[in-house]
N, C-alpha and C positions, 0 to 999 in steps of 0.2 A: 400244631403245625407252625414253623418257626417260617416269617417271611421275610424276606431282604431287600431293600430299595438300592439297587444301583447309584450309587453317588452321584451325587453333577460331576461333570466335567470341570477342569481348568477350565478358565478362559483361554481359547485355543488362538485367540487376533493376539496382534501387535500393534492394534492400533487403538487410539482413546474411547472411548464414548462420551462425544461431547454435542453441545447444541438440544439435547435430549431432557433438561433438568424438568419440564412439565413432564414428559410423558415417565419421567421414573416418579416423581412426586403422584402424578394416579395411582401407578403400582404399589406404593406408599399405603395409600387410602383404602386399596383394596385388600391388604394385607392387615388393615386394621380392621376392617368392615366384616362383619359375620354374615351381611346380608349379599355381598360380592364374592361372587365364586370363581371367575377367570375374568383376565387379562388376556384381551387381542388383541394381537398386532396384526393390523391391513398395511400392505404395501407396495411397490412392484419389488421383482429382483434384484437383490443389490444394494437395498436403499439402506439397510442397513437393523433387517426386523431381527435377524438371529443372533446379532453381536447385542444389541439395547436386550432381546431376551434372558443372554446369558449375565448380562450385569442385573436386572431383576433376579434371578435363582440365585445369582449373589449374594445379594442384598438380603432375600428371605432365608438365607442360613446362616448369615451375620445377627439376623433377627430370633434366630433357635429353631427353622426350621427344619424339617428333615427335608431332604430334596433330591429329586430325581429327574433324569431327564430321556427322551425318550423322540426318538428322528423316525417320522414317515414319510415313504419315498414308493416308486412306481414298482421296484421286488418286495418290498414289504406289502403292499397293497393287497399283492395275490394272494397273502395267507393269511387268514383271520386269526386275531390277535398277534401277527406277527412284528408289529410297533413296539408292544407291550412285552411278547412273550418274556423279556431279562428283566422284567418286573414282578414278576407271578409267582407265587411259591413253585415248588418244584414238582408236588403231586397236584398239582391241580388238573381237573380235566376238562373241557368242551362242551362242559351239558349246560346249554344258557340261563334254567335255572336253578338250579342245585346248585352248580359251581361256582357262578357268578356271585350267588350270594353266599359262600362262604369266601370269596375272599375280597370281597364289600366287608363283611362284619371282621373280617383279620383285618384289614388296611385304616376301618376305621378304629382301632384300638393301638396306634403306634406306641413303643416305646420314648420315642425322644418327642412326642406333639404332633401334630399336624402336619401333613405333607406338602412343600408346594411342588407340581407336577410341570416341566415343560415339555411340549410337543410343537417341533419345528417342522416347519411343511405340513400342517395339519389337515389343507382339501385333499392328502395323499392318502390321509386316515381310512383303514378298513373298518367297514360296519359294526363287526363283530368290536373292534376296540374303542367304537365312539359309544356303544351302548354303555358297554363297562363302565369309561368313564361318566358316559352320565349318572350310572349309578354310584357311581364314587360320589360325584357330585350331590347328589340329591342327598347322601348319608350325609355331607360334611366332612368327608373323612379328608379331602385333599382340594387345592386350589388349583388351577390352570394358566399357565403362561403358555399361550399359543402365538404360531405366526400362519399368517396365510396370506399365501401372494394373490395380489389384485389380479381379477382380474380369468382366474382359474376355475373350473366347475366344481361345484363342491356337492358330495351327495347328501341325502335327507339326513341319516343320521346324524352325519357329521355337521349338519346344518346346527343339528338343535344344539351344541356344543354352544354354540356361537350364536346363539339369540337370546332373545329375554332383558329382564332390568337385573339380572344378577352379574350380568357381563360389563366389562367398561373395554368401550370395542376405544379402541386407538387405531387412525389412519396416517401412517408414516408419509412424509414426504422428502424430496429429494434434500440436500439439504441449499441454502440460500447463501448470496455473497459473503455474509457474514457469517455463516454455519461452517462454510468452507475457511474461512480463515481461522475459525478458531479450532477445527480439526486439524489444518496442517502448523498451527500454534503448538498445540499439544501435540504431535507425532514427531513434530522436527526439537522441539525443544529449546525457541526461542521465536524472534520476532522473524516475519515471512514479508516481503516487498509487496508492495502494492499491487503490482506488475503479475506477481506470479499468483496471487489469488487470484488474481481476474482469469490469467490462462487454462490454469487448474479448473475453475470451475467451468469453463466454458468447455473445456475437452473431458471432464468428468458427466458435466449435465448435475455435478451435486450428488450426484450416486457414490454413497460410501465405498462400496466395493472396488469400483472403478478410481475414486478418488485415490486408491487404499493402492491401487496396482499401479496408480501412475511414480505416486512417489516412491516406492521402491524404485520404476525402473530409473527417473530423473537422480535418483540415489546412485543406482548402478552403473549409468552413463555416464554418470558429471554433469548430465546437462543442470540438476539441480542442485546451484551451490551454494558455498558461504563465504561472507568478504572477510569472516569477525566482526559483523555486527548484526546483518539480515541474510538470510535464507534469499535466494534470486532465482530469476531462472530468465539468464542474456539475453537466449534469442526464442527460438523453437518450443514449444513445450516437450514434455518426455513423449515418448514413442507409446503405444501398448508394449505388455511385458508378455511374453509369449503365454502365461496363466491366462492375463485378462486377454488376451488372441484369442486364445480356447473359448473362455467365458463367453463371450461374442459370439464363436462359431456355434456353440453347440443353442446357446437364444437363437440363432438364425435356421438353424435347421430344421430337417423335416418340414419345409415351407411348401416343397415341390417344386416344377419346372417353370410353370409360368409366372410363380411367384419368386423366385429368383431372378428370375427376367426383369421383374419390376424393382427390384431392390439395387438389381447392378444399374438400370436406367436412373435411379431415383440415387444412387451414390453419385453417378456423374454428373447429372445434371439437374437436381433440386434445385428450386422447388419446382415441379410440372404438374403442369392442368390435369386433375383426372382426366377426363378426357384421352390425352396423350399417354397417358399410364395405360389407360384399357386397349393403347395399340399393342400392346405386347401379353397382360394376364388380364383375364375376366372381373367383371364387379364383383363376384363371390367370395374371388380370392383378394381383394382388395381390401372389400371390409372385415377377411379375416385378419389381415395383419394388420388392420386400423383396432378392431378388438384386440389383440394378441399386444399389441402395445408396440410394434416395432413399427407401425407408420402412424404420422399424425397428421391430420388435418387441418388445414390454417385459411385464413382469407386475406389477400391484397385488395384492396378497394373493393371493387365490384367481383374480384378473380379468386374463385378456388382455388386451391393449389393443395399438393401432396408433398412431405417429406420425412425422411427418413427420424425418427423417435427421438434415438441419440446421435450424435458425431463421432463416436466410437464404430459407429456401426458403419456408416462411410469408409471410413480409417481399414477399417478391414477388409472390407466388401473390393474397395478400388484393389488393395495388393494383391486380390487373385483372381481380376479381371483379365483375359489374356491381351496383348496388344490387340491384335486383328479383333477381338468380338468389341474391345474400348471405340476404336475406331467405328467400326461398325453403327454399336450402337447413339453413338453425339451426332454423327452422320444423318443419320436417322431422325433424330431429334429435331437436330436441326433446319432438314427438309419438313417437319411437320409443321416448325414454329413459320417457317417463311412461307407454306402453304396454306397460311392462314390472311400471312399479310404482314405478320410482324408489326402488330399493331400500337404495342407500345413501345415507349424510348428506350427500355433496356432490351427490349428485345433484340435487337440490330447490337447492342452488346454483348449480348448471350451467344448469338448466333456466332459471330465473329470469333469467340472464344473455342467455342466447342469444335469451330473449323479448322482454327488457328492449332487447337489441341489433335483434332483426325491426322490433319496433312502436313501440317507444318508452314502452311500459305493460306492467304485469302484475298480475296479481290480489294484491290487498293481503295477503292473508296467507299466501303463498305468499313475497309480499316480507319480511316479518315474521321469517319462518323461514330464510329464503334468505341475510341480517342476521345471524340467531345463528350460523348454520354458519359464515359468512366471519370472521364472531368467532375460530371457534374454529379454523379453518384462518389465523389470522392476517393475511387479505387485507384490508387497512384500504382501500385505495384500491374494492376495490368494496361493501366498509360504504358508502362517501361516498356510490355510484353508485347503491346499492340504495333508501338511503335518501332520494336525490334526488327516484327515482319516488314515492316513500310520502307523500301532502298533509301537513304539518305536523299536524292535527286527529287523525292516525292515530300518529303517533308517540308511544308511551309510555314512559315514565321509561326503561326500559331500552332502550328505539331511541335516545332522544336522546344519552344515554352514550355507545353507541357510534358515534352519529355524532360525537359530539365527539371521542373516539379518533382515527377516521379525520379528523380535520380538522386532530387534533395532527401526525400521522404526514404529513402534506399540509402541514407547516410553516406553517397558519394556525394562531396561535396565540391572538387576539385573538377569532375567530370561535369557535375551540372553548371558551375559557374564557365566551364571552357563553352560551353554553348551558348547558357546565356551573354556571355560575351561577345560571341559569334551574332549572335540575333539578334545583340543591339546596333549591331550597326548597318544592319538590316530594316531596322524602325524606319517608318517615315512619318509616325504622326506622333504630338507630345506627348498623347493617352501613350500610345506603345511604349515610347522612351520612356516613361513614367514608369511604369508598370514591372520594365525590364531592368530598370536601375533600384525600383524598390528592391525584387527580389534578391538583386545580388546582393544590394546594403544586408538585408536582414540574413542571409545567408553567409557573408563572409563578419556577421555581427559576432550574431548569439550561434551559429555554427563551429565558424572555423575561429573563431577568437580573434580577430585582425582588424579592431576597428579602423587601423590608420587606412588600408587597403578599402574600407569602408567609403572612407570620406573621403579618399581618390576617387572612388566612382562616386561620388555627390559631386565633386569639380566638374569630370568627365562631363556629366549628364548637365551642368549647369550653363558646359559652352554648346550645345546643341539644342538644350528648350528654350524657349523663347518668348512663349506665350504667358500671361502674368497668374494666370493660376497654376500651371504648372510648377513656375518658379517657386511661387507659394510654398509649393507642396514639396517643394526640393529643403525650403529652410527648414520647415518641420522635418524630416526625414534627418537634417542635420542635426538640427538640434536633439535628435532621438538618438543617436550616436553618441552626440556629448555627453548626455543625461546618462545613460550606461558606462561612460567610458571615463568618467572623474572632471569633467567640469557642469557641477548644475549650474552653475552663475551662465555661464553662455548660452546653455541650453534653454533656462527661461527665455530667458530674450527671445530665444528664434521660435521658440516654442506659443509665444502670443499669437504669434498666424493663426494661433487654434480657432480663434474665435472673429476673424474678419469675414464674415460671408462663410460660414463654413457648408452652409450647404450644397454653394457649388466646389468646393473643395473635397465632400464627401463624394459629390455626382464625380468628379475626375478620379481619382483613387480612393477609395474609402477605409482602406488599410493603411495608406500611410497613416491618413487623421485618424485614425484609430488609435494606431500604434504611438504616434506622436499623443495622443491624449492618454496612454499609461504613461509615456515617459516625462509629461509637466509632472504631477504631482511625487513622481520620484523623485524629483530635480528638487522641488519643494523640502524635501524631508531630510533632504542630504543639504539645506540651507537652514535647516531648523523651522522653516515654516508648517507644522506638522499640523498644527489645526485646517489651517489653509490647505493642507495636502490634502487631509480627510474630507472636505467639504468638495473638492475640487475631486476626486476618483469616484467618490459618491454619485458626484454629477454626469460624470464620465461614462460611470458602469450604467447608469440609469440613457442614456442616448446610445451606448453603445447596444442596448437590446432592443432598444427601435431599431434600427439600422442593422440588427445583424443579420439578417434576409439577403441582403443588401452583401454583406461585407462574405466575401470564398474565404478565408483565410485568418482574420483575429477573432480569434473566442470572443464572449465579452466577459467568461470567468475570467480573461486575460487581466480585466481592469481589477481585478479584486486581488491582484499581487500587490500592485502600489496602495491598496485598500491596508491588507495588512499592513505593510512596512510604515504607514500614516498613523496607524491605529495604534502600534506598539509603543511610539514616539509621542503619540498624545495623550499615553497611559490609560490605555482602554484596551488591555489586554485578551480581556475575556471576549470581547469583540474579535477582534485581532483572532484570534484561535477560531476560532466561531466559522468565520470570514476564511479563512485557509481552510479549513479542514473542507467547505463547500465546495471553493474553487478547485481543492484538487481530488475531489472525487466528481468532479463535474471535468474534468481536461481528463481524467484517468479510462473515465468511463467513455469521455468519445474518441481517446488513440485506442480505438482497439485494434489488438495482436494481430487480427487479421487482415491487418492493408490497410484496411476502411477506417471513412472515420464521419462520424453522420453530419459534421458538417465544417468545412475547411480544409485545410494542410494539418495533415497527422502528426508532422514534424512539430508546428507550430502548438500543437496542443500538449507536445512533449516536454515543448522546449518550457512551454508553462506553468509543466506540472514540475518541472525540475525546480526553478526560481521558487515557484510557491513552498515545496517543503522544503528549500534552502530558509525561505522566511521564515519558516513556520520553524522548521531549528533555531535561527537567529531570536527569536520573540522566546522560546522556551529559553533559553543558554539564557539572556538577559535576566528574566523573571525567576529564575535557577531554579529550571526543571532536565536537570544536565541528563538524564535518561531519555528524557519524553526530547530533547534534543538530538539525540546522539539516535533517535529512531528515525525524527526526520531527515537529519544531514543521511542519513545512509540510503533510507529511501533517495531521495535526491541524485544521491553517487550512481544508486544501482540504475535509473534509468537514463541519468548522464552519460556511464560506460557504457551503453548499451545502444545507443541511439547516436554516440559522436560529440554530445554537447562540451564541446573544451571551456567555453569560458566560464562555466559554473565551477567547475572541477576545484578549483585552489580554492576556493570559498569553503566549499564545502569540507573539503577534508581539515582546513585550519580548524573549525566548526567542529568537527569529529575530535580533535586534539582538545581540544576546551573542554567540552564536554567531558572527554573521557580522565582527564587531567583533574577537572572537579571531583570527578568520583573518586580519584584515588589510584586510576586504571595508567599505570605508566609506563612499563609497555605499548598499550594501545596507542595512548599518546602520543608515542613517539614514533610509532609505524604509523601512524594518519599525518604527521610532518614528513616524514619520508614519504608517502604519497604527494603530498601535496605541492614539494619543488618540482615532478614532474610536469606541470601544467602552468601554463603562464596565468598572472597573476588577472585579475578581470575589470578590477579600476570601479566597480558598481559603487563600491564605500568604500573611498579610500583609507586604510588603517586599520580597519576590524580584523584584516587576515590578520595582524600580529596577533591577536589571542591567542591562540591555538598555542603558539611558542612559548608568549609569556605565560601561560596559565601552568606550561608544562614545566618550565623555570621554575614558577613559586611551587608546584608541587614536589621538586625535588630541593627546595628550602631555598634557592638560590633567587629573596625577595628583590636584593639590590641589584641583580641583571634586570630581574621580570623587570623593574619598575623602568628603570631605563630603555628597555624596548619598546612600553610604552607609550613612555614620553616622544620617543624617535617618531613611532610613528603617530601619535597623537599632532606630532608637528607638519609632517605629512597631510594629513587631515586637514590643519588649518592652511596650510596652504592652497588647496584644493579648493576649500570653502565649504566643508561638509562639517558642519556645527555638531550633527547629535552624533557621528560617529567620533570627532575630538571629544567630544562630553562625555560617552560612554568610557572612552579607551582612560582619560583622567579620572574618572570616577574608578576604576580599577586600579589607578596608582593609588589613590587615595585607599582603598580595603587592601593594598599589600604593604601600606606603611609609610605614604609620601603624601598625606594629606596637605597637609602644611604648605607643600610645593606646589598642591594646584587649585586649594581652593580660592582664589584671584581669578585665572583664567573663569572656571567654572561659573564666575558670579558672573564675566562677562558674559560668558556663553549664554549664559540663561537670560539676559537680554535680548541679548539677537536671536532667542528662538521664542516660541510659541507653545511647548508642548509642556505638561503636564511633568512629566518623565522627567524632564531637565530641572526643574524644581527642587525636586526629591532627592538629584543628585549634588546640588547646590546645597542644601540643609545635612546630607549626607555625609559629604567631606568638612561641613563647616563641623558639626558635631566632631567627627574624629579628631579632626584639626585642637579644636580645646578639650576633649574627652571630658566635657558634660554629661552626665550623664542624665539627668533631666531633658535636656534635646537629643540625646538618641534613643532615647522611651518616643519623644514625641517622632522623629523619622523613622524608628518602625511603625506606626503607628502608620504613615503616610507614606511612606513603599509597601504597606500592605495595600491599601486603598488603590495603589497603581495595578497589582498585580507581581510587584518585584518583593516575592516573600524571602529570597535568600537575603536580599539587601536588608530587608527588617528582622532578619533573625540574627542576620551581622552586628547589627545595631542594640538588637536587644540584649545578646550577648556580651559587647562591649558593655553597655550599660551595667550589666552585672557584674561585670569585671570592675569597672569604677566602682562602683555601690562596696563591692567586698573589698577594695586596696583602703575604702574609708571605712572602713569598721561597720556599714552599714549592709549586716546579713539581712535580715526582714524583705530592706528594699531587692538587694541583689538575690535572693532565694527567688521574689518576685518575677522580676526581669527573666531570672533563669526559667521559670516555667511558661512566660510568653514565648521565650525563645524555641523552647522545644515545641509548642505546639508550632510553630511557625515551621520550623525543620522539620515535623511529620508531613509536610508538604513538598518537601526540597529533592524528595527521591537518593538522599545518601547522598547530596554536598558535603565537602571537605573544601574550607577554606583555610586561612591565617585566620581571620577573624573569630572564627567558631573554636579553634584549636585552643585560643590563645585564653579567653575569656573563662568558659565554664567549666572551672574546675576548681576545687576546694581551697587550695594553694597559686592562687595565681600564677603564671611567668609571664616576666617582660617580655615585651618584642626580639628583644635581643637574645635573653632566652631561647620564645618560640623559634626563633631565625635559625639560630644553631643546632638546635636539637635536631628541626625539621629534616638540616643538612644530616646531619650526622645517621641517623636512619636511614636517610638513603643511598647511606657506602660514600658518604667525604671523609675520607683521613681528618685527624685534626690541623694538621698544615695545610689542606685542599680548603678547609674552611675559612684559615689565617686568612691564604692570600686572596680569596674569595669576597674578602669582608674587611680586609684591612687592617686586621688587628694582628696581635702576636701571639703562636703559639700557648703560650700559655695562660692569656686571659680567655681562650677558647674553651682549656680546660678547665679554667675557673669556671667560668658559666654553665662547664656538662655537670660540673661536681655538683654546683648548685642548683640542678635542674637535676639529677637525681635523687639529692636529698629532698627535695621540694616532694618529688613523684614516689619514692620509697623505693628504687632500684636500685640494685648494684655495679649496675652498668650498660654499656649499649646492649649487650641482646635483648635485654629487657626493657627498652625504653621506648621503643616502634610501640608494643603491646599498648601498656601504660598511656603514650600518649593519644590511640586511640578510643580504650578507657576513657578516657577525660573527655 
């Protein structure tokens, strides 16, 4: 009798199997184990048990199994062995034991080895085929890769399958924030925004399947897109895709009448009291779909409550509620909660919504109230809704506030500021004026980009408060303007109010002095005082969490942006990273997508998260991790475009040009400069935008522009009074070939600062300036100890370069192998520095300079006048820059010099 195993299937997904690397290493284990006989997968629908299955059957015929697989389902059920049947020899017949055991003893005699078996949907298993397989099992003849959904009845047979110490049971779960990003990593095929993992997972629930249907449809709409750098998704999440519509409807069905009752009531108005559930289906059928998994059960303080499993299931349930039964049933609801009492604070929230939602109207002062609650639950988008309902003639001083809030938070920023204009002249007490003139400063700050407009309404508000703590509170508020806007020297000053009594300074606004205490030790770091910074946001971040109870509005992750930009400057890098990467999954994780936000203005935690992975780009570009930069500058972009923030905007994109310019990426470069003239410039550090440009200059060899740009604005810088951003921007003349020119200023500089960083760059140019090479073995040495490994691999390179122009291979072979371990860290930096130095045949500068040109499509006369010299010593220099490299010419000299 000749018998035949049906092959595995293809993998029939399109999508990764990732986050899984334990539960495939068991299957590993048990593929080695003579004493493990299957492999179960527990899980609900969706999670993802049939796809990790078929990558195990994988895996076991990569390993020389033979392998087959084999799907039980509710038509298969009815026929015994009908699972199996296209596994069975062909004359076999039905007698349980005669037959069984002759093709027990055929199966256990394969030609190619051992078999491993999967069966998907295995509680669907008929009796007759769970026997069988258990007698497979017991010969040895085959192993078991099963799934079974959580959850389902499973009969006896099919039990004994699935128990015992021969089994290694796996219980799948959904997958977690980071499961979720590293699947839509590997499905999209690059880096994914911050932004859009959070929404993904929250509209998926982490369920593969669901996961798997959103990004196709975010795919197919555009709402999921790409800048060229991250995968985003603007506004909305994707839609369900009509499949995943299906997949939903058919989980939801066969529930019955009353039990659709409760699922339309529980889509509209979750979370609800049992209680209120059992006005419409029975306890029976309640706890059925608590079992069934499509409702779950949760606790608010002392309150039960019921909701619906997934958000998915909402999402569909509401699009085929009819209008009239919608109404109906919130109506309903509604009358239930108010015939209780409506006894907690969101209730009178809730109520108002669901009414607002029936009719279209509700009683004005139920609206009133329904406004403060949503105030104080943070839900700005329905302030806007609440207040929509309310006639203008009803809205008073404090509604209109916070419709303006909700209209900041809704990225109209124009609309909101037209009100709160309106309402300050409205104020009659200095709290109020305070209050009303903070919001608009920080609104027309970090929103609409218009400091000068800013600190017109600090004038404004300065000739109508009167009282001396308010005043107080008005210099801070200015001074927080300057410190953002290119003067720290002034903004210190006004910025000392920090600490006169500040407690009643806190009592009167506590976001100003807040906000005013992230903006000293900015102002610090942009004076070169970066120790003083670090100590001083330290201090900050540590009183801003006493007080944040206290404070509707500034984070106090807020304090750990100026933390970073302190930390990078005082050469504590690793910190610095540390410190960002906290603050902005702490601001990320409270703007959530939907309105809310657990504590503050959603804008304001937006606007935080932007600046901090602006920093957090800034701190890698410096310490040359030009990828891990060019991840956060786009994170940053994406939730700048998306939320309104203009004045990060030019930062950022210069930042994507440096970056991407390091790498080598010149195109990119050059289309994040063309971004970045769209938006007005932000004045945070004056000079650093120029990177982006020069970095794109020296990568298309054109050193003697770059360095001049620098300088330009390096002079900028010093006049501003921003020490470490002129020290950085010279420190970059110096690694494209103008050492000489600034190591003077730099020794100054690093007087009048304080930080660590500045140091490094002091001994950095001093080195290049004499090409010692003795002190730039020792300055790598001590840019590594900073954190800035590209600067020390700069260095070590040079070094080698010296080492080999003296006849001294040993030493420079040395140098060159510090250098490369230093560059295994750099993520594919391309500097002059690096170009120029490690290669067997050295080239000069001038060399490097020309060649650089010339590969990037300069004619030789584009180069002349580029450089000042004549035609033909241009040529001279290619001639000897090919015989040096062994080429024959330009096409071949791009290659070569990346070789080297």
């Amino acid at each position: 009798m000749r018998v035949t195993m049906a092959p595995a299937e293809e993998t029939s997904t399109d999508y990764p199997v990732v986050g899984r690397e334990r539960e495939l290493s068991q299957f590993a284990a048990v593929l080695r184990d003579d004493d493990l006989h299957a492999f179960a997968l527990h899980g609900p629908a969706g999670v993802g048990k049939s796809r990790l299955a078929e990558e195990c059957l994988a895996i076991a015929g990569q390993a020389g199994f033979a392998c087959g697989r084999a799907t039980a389902g509710p038509s298969m059920n009815a026929v015994p062995l009908g699972a199996l049947a296209h596994l069975l020899p062909a004359d076999v017949g039905f007698d349980p034991v005669r037959d069984f055991t002759r093709v027990v003893e055929t199966l256990a005699r394969p030609a190619g080895g051992r078999w491993v078996l999967m069966v998907d949907d295995l509680h669907w298993l008929d009796a007759a085929s769970a026997v069988l397989l258990r007698q497979l099992l017991d010969a040895g003849a085959v192993k078991l890769v099963v799934t079974i959904r959580s959850g389902e009845p499973v009969g006896h047979a099919v039990a004994t399958l699935c128990g015992g110490d021969a089994v290694r049971r796996v219980d799948l779960a959904e997958f977690d924030h980071e499961g979720v990003a590293r699947f839509m990593r590997a499905a999209l095929g690059g880096p994914v925004s911050e932004r859009a993992v959070r929404s993904m997972h929250r509209h998926s629930g982490g369920n593969a399947l669901y996961l798997r249907e959103l990004l196709h449809s975010g795919l197919a709409s555009g709402t999921l897109t790409h800048d060229g750098q991250l995968w985003d998704i603007p506004q909305a999440a994707p839609a369900a895709t009509p499949q995943l519509a299906e997949l939903v409807r058919a989980r939801l069905a066969g529930t019955g009448d009353d039990a659709r009752a409760a699922l339309e009531m529980l889509a509209l108005c979750e979370p609800v009291s049992p209680a209120d559930v059992q006005a419409v289906a029975s306890l029976e059928t309640l706890t059925g779909l608590e079992r069934s998994g499509i409702v779950r059960t949760g606790t608010d303080g002392r309150r039960l409550f019921l909701a619906l499993a997934h958000p998915l299931y909402g999402e569909v349930l509401r699009g085929e509620i009819p209008a009239e039964r919608r109404t109906t049933l919130t109506l309903a609801q509604a009358g239930r909660v108010e015939a209780f009492g409506a006894r907690r604070r969101e209730d009178e929230l809730r109520v108002a919504g669901w009414r607002l939602d029936a009719t279209g109207t509700a009683d004005s002062d139920l609206l009133r109230r329904a406004v403060v609650l949503a105030r104080h639950a943070n839900d700005y988008r329905q302030i806007v809704q609440l207040t929509d309902a309310l006639p203008p003639a009803e809205r008073t001083l404090p509604i209109k506030v916070l419709r303006a809030e909700g209209l900041l938070e809704a990225g109209h920023w124009k609309e909101g500021e037209e009100i709160l204009s309106e309402a300050y002249t409205d104020a009659a007490t200095d709290e109020e004026r305070l209050r009303i003139a903070y919001m608009r400063v920080i609104n027309l700050l970090w929103i609409a980009a218009q400091p000068e407009r800013a600190l017109q309404v600090v004038r404004e508000a300065e000739a109508r408060i009167r009282g001396p703590v308010g005043r107080r509170l008005l210099r801070i508020v200015e001074g927080t303007v300057l410190a953002v806007s290119g003067e720290p020297g002034r903004a210190a000053g006004l910025l000392a109010e920090l600490e006169r009594d500040p407690e009643h300074l806190r009592a009167m606004n506590a976001n100003a002095w807040l906000m005013g205490a992230w903006a000293l030790p900015v102002a610090l770091v942009q004076l070169g005082r970066s120790q003083e910074a670090v100590a001083s946001a330290e201090r900050y971040h540590a009183v801003h969490l006493q007080v944040s109870e206290h404070s509707p509005v500034t984070p106090p992750a807020h304090q750990l942006i100026a933390l970073v930009l302190a930390l990078t400057e005082a050469g504590e890098t690793a910190r610095a990273v540390e410190a960002g990467a906290r603050g902005f999954e702490e601001m990320m994780g409270a703007a959530r997508e939907d309105g809310t936000c657990h504590q503050g203005r959603q804008a304001v935690w937006r606007c935080g998260a932007v600046w901090m992975a602006t920093f957090l780009g800034r701190t890698f570009l410096l310490t040359g991790r030009p990828a891990s930069a060019r991840r956060w500058f786009s994170e940053a972009a994406a939730v700048a475009r998306a939320h309104g923030h203009m004045k990060s905007l030019h930062r950022v994109y210069t930042g994507l040009a440096a970056a991407a310019a390091q790498l080598g990426e010149l195109d990119a470069a050059r289309s994040a400069l063309e971004e970045a003239w769209l938006y007005p410039r932000s004045g945070l550090i004056t000079g650093e935008d120029a990177l982006g440009a020069a970095w794109h200059l020296a990568a298309l060899g054109n050193l003697a522009e770059a360095r001049e740009l620098l300088l330009t604005a390096a002079g900028q810088a010093r006049a501003a009074g921003h020490v470490n951003a002129e020290a950085w921007l010279l420190t970059d003349v110096a690694r494209l070939g103008g050492a000489r020119e600034v190591v003077r200023r730099l020794e100054e500089l690093a007087h009048a600062g304080d930080g660590k960083l500045i140091w490094v760059r002091v001994q950095f140019a001093r080195a290049l300036a004499s090409r010692d090479p003795d002190d730039l073995v020792l300055v790598a040495a001590g840019a590594e100890a900073v954190g800035a490994d590209l600067w020390a691999a700069e260095a070590a390179s040079a070094a080698a370069g010296e080492w080999r122009r003296r006849g001294e291979e040993r030493r420079a072979n040395a140098a060159l192998q510090q250098a490369a371990g230093l560059l295994s860290r750099c993520e594919g930096s391309r500097t002059p520095l690096l170009v120029m130095a490690p290669r067997a045949t050295p080239l000069t500068a001038r060399q490097v300079e020309i060649a650089t040109m010339a590969v990037s499509g300069h004619s030789s006369m584009e180069i002349a006048r580029a450089l000042f010299l004549s035609v033909r010593t241009v040529e001279n220099h290619l001639n000897q820059v090919y015989a040096k490299l062994g080429v024959a010419g330009r096409p071949a000299l791009a290659e070569a010099l990346r070789n080297d």
